[in-house]
C-alpha distance (Angstrom), angle and dihedral (degrees) to the residues before:
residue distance angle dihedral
X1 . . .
X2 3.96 . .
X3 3.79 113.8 .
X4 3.90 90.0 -114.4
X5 3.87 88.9 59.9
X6 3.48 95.6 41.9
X7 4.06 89.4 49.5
X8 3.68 87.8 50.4
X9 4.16 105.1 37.6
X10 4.10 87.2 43.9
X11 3.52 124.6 -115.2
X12 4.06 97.2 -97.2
X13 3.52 80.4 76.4
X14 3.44 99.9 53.4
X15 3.71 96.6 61.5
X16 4.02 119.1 18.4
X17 4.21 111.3 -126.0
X18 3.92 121.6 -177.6
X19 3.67 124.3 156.4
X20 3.52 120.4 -140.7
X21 4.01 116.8 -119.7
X22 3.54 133.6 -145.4
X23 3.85 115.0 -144.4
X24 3.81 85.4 -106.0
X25 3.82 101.8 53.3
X26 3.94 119.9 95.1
X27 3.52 112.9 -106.6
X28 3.95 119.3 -133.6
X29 3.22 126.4 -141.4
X30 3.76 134.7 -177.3
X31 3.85 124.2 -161.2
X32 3.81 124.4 -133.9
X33 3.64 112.5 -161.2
X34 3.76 117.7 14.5
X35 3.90 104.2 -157.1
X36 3.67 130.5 119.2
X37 4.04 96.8 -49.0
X38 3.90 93.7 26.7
X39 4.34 84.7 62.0
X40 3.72 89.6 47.1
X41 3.97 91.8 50.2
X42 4.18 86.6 53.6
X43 3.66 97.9 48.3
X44 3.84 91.2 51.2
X45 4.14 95.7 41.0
X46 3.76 91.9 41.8
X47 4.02 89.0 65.4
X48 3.71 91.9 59.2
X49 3.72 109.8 99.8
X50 3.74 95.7 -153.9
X51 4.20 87.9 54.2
X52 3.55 125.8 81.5
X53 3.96 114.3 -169.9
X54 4.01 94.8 -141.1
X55 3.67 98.6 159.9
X56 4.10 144.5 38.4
X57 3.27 129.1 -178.9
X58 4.18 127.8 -180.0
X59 4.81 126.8 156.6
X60 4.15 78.1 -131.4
X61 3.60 115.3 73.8
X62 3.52 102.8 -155.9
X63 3.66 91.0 59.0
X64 3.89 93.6 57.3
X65 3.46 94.3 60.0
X66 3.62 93.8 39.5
X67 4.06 84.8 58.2
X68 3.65 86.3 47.1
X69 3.17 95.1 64.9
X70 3.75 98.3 36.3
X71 3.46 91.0 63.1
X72 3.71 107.6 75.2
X73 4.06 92.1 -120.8
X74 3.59 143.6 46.3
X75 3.38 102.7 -82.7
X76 3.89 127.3 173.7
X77 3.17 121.5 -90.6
X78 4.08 124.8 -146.3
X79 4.05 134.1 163.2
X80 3.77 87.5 -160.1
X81 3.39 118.7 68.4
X82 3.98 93.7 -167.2
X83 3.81 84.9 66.5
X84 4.40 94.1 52.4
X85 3.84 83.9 46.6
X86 4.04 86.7 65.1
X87 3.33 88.9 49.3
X88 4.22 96.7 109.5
X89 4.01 89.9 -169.6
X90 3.95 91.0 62.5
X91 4.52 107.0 88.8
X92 3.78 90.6 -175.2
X93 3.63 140.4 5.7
X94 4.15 123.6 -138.4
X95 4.25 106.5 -138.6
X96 3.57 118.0 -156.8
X97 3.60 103.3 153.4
X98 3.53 133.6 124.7
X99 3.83 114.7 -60.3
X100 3.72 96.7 -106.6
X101 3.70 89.2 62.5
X102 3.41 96.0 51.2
X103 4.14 107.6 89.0
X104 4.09 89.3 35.9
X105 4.01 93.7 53.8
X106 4.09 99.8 40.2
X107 4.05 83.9 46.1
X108 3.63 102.5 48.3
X109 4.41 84.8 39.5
X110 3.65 84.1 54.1
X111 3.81 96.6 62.7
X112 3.18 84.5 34.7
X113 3.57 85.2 67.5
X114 4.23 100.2 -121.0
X115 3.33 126.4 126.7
X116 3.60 119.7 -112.7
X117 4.01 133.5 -121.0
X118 3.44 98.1 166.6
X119 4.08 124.4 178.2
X120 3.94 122.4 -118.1
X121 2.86 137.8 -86.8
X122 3.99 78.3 74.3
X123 3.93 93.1 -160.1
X124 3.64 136.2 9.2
X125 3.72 92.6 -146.1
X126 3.97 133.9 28.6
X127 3.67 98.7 -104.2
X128 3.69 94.6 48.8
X129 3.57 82.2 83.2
X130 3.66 110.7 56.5
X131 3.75 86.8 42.9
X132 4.02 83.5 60.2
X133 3.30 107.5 49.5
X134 3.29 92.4 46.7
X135 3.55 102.8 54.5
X136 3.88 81.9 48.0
X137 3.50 94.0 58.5
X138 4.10 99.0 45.2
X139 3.76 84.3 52.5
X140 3.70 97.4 45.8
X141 3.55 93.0 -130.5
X142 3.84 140.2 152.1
X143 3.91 112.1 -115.3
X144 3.93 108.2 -179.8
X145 4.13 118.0 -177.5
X146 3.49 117.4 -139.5
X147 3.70 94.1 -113.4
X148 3.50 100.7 131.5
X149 3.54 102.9 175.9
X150 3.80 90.5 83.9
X151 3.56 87.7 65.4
X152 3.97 104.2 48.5
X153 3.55 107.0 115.5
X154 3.95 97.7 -122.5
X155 3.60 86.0 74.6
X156 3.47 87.7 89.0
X157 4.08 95.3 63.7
X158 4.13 86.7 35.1
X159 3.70 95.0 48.5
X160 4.45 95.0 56.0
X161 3.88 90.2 34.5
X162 4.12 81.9 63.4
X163 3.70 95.4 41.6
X164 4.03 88.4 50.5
X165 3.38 89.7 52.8
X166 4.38 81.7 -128.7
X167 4.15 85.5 161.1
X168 3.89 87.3 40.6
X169 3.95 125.3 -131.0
X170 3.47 107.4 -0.1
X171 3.54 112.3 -136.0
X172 3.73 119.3 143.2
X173 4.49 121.5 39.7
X174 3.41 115.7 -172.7
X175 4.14 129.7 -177.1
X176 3.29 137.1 164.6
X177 3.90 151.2 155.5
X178 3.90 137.0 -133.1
X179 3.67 131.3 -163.0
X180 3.94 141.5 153.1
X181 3.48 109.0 -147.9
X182 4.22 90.8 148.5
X183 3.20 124.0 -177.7
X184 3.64 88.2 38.1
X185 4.12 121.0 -128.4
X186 3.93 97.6 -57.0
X187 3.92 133.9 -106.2
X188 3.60 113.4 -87.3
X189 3.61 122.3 -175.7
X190 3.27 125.0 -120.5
X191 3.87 121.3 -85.7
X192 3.46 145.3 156.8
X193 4.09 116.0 -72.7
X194 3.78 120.2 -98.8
X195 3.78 124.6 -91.4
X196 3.85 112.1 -80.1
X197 4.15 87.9 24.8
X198 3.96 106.5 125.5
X199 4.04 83.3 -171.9
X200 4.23 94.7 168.7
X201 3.75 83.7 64.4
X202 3.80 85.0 38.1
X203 3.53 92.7 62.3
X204 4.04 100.2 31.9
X205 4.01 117.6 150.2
X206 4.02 86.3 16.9
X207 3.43 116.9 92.0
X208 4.17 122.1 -93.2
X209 3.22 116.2 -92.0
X210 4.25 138.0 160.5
X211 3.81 111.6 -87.6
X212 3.69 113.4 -101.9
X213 4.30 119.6 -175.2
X214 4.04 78.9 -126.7
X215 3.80 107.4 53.2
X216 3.54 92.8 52.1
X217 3.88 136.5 75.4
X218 3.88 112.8 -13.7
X219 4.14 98.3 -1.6
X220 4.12 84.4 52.5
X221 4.16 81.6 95.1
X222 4.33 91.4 65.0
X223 4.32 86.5 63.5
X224 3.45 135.0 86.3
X225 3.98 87.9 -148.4
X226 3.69 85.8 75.4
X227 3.67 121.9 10.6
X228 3.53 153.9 31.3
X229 4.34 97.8 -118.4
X230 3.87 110.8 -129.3
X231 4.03 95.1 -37.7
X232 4.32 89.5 68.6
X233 4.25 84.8 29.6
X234 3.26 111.4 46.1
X235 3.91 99.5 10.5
X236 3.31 98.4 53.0
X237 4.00 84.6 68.6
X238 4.07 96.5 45.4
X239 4.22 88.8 42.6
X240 3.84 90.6 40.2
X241 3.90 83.9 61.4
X242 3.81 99.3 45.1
X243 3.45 88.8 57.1
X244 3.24 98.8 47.3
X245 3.85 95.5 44.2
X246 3.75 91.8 47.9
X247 3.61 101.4 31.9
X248 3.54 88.0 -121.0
X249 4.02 123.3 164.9
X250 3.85 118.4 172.5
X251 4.04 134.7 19.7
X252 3.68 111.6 -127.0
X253 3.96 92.1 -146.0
X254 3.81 133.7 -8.9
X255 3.40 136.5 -149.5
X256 3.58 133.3 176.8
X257 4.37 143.4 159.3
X258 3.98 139.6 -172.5
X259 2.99 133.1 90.8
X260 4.31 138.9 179.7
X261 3.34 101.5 -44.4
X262 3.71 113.1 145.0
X263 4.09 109.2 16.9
X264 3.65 112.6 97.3
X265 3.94 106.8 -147.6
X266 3.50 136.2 74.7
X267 3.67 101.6 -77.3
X268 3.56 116.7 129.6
X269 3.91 113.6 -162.8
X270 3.81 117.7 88.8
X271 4.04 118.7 -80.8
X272 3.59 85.3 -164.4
X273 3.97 126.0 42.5
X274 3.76 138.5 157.8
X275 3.46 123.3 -172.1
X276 4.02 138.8 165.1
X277 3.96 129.1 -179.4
X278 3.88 128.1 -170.5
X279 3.43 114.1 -128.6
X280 3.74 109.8 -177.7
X281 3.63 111.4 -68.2
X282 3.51 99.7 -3.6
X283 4.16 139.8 52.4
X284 3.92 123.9 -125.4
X285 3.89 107.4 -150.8
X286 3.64 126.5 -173.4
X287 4.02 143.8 175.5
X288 3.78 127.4 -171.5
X289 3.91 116.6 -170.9
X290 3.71 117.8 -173.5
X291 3.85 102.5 178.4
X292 4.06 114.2 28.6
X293 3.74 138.9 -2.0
X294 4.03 91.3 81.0
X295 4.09 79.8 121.6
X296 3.27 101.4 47.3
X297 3.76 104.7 46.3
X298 3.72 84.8 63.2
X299 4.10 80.3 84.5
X300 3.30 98.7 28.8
X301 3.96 119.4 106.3
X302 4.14 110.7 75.9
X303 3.96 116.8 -121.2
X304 4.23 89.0 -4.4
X305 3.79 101.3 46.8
X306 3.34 95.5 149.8
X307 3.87 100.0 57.1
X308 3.66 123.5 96.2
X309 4.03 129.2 -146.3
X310 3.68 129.6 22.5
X311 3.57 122.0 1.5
X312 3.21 128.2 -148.0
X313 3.57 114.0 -170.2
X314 4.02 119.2 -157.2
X315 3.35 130.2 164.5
X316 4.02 100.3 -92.5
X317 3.53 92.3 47.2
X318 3.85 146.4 -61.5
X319 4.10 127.1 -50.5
X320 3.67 104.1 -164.8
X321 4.02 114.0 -169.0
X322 4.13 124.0 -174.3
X323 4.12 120.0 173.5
X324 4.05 80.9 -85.4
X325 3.37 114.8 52.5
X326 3.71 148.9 -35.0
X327 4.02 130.8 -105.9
X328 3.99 118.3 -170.1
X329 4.10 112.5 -161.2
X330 3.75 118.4 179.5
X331 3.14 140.6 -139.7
X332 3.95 124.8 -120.9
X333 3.71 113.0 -111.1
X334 3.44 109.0 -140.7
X335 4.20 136.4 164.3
X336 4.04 107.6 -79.5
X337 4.08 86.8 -125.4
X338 3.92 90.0 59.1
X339 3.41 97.0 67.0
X340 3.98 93.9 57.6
X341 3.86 112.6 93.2
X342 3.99 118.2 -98.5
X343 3.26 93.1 -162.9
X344 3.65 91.5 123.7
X345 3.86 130.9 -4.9
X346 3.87 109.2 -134.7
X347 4.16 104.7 178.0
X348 3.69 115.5 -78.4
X349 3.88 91.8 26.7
X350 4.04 112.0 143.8
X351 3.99 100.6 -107.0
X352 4.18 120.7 -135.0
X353 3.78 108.4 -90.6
X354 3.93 108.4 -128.7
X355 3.70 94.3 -130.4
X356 3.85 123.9 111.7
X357 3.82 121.2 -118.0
X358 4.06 112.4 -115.4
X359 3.31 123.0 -161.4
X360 3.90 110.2 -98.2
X361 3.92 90.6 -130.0
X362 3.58 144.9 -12.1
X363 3.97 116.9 -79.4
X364 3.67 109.6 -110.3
X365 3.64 132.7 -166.6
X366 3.71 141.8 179.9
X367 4.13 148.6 167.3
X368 3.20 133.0 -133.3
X369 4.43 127.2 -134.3
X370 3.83 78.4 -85.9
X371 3.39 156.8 -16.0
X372 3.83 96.0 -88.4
X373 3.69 111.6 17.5
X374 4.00 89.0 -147.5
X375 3.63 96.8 133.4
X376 4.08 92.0 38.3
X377 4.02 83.0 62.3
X378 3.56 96.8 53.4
X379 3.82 100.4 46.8
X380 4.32 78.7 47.1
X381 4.23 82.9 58.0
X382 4.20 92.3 42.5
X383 3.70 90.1 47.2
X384 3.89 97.3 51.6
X385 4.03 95.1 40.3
X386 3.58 85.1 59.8
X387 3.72 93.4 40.3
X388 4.47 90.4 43.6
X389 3.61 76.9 -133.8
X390 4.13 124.5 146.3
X391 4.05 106.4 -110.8
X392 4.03 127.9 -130.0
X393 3.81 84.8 -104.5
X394 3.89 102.8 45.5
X395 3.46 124.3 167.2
X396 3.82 101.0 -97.5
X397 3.63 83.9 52.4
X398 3.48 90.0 57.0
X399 3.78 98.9 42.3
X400 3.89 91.5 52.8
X401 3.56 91.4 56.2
X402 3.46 97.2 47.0
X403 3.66 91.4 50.9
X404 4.13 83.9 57.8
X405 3.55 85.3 54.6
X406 4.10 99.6 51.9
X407 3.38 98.4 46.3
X408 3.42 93.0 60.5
X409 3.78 88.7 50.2
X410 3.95 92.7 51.1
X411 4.26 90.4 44.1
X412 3.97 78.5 56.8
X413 3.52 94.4 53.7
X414 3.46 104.5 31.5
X415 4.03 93.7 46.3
X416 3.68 94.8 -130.8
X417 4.02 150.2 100.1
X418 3.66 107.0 -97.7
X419 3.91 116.4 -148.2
X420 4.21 106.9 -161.9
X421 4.04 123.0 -162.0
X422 3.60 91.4 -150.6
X423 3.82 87.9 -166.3
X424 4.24 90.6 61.7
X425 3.40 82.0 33.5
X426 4.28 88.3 -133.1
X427 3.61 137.1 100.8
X428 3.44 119.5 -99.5
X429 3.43 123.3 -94.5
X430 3.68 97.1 -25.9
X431 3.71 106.3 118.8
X432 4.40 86.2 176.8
X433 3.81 85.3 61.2
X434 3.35 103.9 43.1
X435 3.59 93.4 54.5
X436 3.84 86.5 57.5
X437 4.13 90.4 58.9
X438 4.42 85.6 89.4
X439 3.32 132.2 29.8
X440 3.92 113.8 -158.8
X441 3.93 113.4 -108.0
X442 3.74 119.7 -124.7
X443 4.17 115.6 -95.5
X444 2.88 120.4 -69.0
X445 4.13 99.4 17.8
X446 3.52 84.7 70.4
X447 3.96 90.6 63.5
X448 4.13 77.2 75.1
X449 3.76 93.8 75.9
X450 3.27 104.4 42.1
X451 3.44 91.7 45.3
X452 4.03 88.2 66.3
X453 3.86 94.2 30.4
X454 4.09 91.8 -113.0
């Protein structure tokens, strides 16, 4: 590696450091991106005894001091990440940045020889996530995804009501979410960044573009630039949870249509989008609103219209699972014939059998530790970096679902069914679409791959 690369990729990536732990030692952690999720991440680690919060790191000042504080010690404090990655005391680094920092970070912390938690959406495009788990794998380290519905503690009721089939034959999921956030977040004009706002390193791998109060910091999530809208938000919770409920891996073939219909600002990812994949044997349906049908969705649901979350429909009722806690309404089982109409009884017509429907199973419900099992998660990621052990959430996991998630995305912008070979990891014979599995990274980020041969 030439000295000008080296200078500019960081040495930790040059030359791969861990130290090995004994269950005793104090793990340290440093935290990359200290927004909204990156302070909930340090409240939670900070109260593990065996943690010790030794490093922050944000591109806005006042938020690295604000972390410093928040963290119960006197961490340091760095608006360059490359620098905290040379940092040989740090064992794993936290990332909570925007999504199109996510694959470039947990790759070049990899070589640099950190473990990984790393916030979802995993990826912001397809290949993102090959290029991840490999580099965690060369590295032997521990990449965790901040799905943290895998950890909740109800999974352990959920997980045997599935494998019992107690809500029958699975063979529809549905999930969804409604808001009203009309007229949308405004249209600000361009302008030059805030004071203490390094926004070129803001922006890295994605392409340049004139600062705008919206594309940065919390709006970054309504741009293609750098995320995925609600299906990579959002969905990549609910689809994170049907495959890890059903053990699923791959769709078969995607299809999905919206688009910004109703917000009035310069956001660019859809306010409205409905999507559905086949997985074999079953359908995954979905439906994000992001200005109306709050009301509505109140009824919404079929035979279980009051439950909230995931559900999983089966043929003796519905098993609906969020990140904290499960609900189980059945079905009535009733005499095929009985659900005909009597209204009249031409000859030949299937007569009403006299026996009573019965419910197909008892309703079942259950909680979880708490509402959102954040902090559950990251003791699971502690626990198997000291234990060099593969976590509930790995990063396969994570790139799988993620793929789920941009598929959809591309069928929305491409207009079309998408059929994926999960095993070539392309869709079939749609040269368009493939070309939309990578987007090229902004010189010199893209030094980063070749640099490991991703």
């Amino acid at each position: 590696m030439s000295a000008t690369r080296r200078a500019f990729l960081g040495t930790a990536t040059a030359a791969s450091y861990s130290r090995i732990l004994g269950a005793n030692d104090k793990v340290s952690l440093g935290f990359i991106g200290c927004g909204l999720i990156g302070l909930r991440h340090i409240a939670d680690f900070k109260t593990f005894p065996d943690v010790a919060i030794n490093a922050v790191c944000d591109i806005y000042e006042p938020r690295i001091e604000y972390a410093r504080q928040q963290s119960g010690s006197s961490p340091k404090g760095y608006s360059d990440f490359r620098k905290l990655l040379d940092d040989k005391s740090l064992d794993a680094v936290v990332v909570s940045t925007p999504d199109h920092w996510h694959a470039l970070v947990t790759i070049m912390a990899c070589a640099a020889g950190k473990d990984v938690y790393v916030e979802k959406p995993m990826t912001l495009f397809v290949k993102e996530g090959r290029w991840m788990t490999t580099a965690a794998r060369r590295f032997n380290r521990i990449v965790c995804v901040g799905t943290q519905g895998r950890s909740a503690t109800h999974m352990k009721e959920v997980l045997p009501l599935v494998r019992e089939n107690y809500a029958g034959r699975i063979h529809t999921v549905r999930f969804g979410a409604y808001r009203n956030v009309m007229p949308g977040f405004g249209k600000p004009a361009d302008c030059p960044p805030p004071a203490g706002l390094d926004y070129d390193l803001w922006l890295g791998p994605a392409p340049q573009r004139p600062y705008n109060p919206n594309r940065c910091l919390y709006h970054f999530r309504w741009f293609w630039d750098y995320s995925g809208g609600q299906m990579t938000n959002l969905g990549a919770h609910d689809m994170d949870l049907v495959h890890f409920i059903l053990g699923l891996q791959s769709p078969r073939n995607v299809y999905s249509a919206g688009g910004r219909f109703a917000l009035q600002d310069n956001g660019e990812t859809p306010d409205t989008q409905d999507a559905i994949w086949q997985y074999p044997g079953l359908t995954v349906e979905c439906s994000f609103r992001e200005a109306g049908g709050t009301a509505a969705r109140r009824g919404a649901g079929g035979t279980a219209s009051s439950l909230a979350g995931v559900q999983f429909i089966g043929t003796r009722g519905i098993l609906a699972v969020s990140r904290g806690g499960y609900e189980f309404a059945p079905d009535m089982k009733i005499v095929p014939e009985s659900a005909i109409p009597q209204w009249s009884k031409p000859p030949g017509h299937p007569p009403a059998a006299e026996e009573k429907p019965t419910p197909y199973a008892e309703p079942r419900r259950g909680r979880g530790a708490t509402p959102e099992p954040i902090d559950i998660h990251s003791r699971h990621f502690i626990d198997c970096l000291k234990a060099r052990r593969r976590p509930v959430a790995d990063v396969e996991d994570g790139h799988r679902v993620s793929v789920s998630c941009h598929l959809a995305n591309l069928s929305l912008k491409l207009g079309r069914q998408l059929r994926w070979d999960a095993e070539k990891e392309e869709v079939v014979g749609d040269r368009e679409a493939n070309a939309l599995l990578v987007r090229p990274y902004r010189k010199p980020w893209d030094q980063v791959l070749r640099s490991f041969n991703l």
